[in-house]
C-alpha positions in Angstrom: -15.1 0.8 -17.5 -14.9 -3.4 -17.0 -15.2 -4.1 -13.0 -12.4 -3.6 -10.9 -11.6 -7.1 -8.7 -11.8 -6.0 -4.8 -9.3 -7.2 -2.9 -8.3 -7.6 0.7 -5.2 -7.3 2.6 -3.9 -6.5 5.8 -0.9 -3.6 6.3 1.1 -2.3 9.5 0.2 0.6 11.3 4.1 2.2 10.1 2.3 1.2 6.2 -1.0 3.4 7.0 0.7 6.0 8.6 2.8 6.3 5.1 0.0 5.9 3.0 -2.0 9.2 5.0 1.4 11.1 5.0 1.5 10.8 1.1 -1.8 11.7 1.0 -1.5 14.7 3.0 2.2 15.7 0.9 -0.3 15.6 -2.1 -2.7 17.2 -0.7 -0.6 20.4 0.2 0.5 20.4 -3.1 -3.2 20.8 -4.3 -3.6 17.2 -5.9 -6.4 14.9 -3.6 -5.6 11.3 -4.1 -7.4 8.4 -1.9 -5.8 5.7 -0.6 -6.6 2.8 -3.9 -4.5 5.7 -6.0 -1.4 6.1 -3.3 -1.6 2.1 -3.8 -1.7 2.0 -7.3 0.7 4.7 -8.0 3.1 2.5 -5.5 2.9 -0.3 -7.9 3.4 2.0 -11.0 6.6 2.9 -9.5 8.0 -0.7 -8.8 6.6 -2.0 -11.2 9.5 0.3 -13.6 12.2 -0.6 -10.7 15.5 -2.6 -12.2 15.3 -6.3 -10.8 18.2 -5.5 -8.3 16.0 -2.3 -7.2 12.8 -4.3 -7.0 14.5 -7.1 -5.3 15.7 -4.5 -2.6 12.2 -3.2 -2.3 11.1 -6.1 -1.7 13.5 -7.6 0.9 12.2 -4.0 3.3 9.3 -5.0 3.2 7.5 -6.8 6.2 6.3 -10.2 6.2 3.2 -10.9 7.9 1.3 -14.1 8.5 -1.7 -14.8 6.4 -5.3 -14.5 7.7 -7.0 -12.3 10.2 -6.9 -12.9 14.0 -9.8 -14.1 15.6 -11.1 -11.9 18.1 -13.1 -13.9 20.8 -16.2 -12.8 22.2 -16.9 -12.3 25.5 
């Protein structure tokens, strides 16, 4: 297998709380996925959306500013 680019970005807490709540649905239903596979599974799926549908996706999703927050240290 070639090497897989890592990547980095950030998500809402509402975005990890669906990602563990897939995981878990799968889970029940005996199939163990991690969190990479939720994510790539998500882009599968709109990835075979209709433009409309993908465009509608798209507009639900949040929009956050780019770049971390700097925590200060005390």
């Amino acid at each position: 297998m070639d090497t897989l680019p890592k990547l980095s970005f950030c998500m809402t807490d509402q975005e990890m709380k669906a990602i563990e709540q897939l995981r878990q649905r799968l889970g029940h239903e005996g199939v163990l996925r991690n969190r990479s596979e939720i994510i790539r599974a998500a882009i599968m799926h709109l990835y075979q959306l209709s433009n409309d549908d993908l465009i509608s996706a798209a507009e639900k999703a949040v929009q956050l500013k780019p770049g971390r927050k700097r925590i200060q240290k005390i």
